[in-house]
C-alpha positions, 0 to 999 in steps of 0.5 A: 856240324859247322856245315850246319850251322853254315846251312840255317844259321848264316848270321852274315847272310841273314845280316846281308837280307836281313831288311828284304826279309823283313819287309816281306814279313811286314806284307804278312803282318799286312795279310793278317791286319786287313784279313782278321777286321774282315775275319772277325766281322764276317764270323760275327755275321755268320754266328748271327744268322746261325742263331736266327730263331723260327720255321721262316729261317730255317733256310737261312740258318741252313745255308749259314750252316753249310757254309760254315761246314764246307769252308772249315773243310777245305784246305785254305791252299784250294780256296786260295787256288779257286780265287786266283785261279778262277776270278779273274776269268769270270768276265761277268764280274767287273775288272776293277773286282775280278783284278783288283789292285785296291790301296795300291797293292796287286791282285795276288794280294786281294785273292790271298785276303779273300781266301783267308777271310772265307776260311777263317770267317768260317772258324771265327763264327763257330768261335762265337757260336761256343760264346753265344751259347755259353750265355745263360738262355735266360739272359735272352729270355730276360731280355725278350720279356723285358719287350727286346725284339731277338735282334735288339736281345742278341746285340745288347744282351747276349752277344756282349757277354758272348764276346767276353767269353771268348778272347782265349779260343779267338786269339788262337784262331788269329796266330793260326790266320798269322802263320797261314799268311804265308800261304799267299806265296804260293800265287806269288806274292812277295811275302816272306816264304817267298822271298826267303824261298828266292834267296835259298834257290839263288844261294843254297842257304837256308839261313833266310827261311829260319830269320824268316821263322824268327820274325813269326816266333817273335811275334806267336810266342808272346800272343801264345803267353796271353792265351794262357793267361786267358785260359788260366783266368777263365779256369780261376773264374769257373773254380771260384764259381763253383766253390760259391755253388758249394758253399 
């Protein structure tokens, strides 16, 4: 048993890289930050077109469709392999794009983010699309009789109250963007996988890897408490509702 504990609960080795490890940690949190603004807004958009209305946008709703399909079926670990992999050799595209060092961070960086932000705009928009469709249809019919164009209805009638419905199911879909950051180790960027991952090969210790796990419980664990808490309010929100209906 002391073995074990020797194994995954060295505190004195996770003391000795305890501050290496949480910095790569921090690149992570980084990861997550920039990917979820893009994420969200990049959902957003898809979401929009998804629900653009009439014959002349149908092939837009289409491709909007499509990609939607295709990116929440391919592993987030071939996306990343496909960016990284195959940008930066496309000479058509510029060097300052294809080989990016933006904000001073290197390029693995960037093709970590951009696969992510593909993936999970993807997730985010079928997350909207559950809200938008949630709304009443007489909401926008409302709007629309009230001389809204069907953007004008959407921004300032549907998707507000869309984006209000949809706080539990999209805050599980960023602890998932969080824990999937750690899938940039593997085009070598220096996050927390990694780096633990180095200090296993260098000492056989996996104590590294569980402070590693630490960080992330530390930060899941609550965000998991206020998605209960989302979804227990919404629950009491629909009971009440329909104990009014019944009365």
């Amino acid at each position: 048993m002391s073995e074990f504990f020797n194994q995954y609960f060295d505190f004195d080795y996770m003391g000795e890289h305890f501050w290496e490890v949480l910095e790569a940690f921090l690149q992570n949190l980084l990861i997550f930050a920039v990917v979820a603004v893009l994420a969200l807004t990049w959902g957003l958009i898809l979401a929009l077109l998804r629900q653009l209305p009439g014959k002349k946008f149908l092939p837009v709703r289409f491709l909007a469709i499509a990609y939607i399909d295709v990116f929440r079926a391919i592993p987030i670990l071939i996306v990343i392999l496909l960016i990284s992999g195959g940008i930066p050799f496309l000479d058509f595209i510029p060097k300052e794009i294809r080989i990016p060092h933006w904000f001073g961070k290197p390029d693995p960086f960037w093709y970590g983010v951009a696969a992510l932000m593909l993936v999970y705009g993807a997730f985010s928009a079928e997350v909207y699309r559950a809200g938008i469709e949630a709304v009443p249809r007489g909401q926008m019919e409302a709007a629309r009789s009230l001389g809204m164009s069907h953007g004008q209805a959407m921004r300032n009638v549907v998707v507000p109250q869309a984006i209000s419905i949809i706080p539990a199911p999209m805050l599980n879909e960023m602890i998932s963007l969080l824990k999937d950051s750690t899938l940039v180790s593997v085009i070598a960027f220096a996050e927390s996988v990694l780096i633990s991952r180095e200090l296993l090969a260098q000492s056989f210790n996996s104590s590294a890897l569980i402070l590693t796990g630490f960080f992330f419980i530390l930060i899941i664990l609550p965000l998991a408490r206020v998605v209960d808490k989302l979804i227990a309010r919404n629950q009491g929100k629909i009971t009440r509702g329909s104990h009014i209906e019944v009365a």
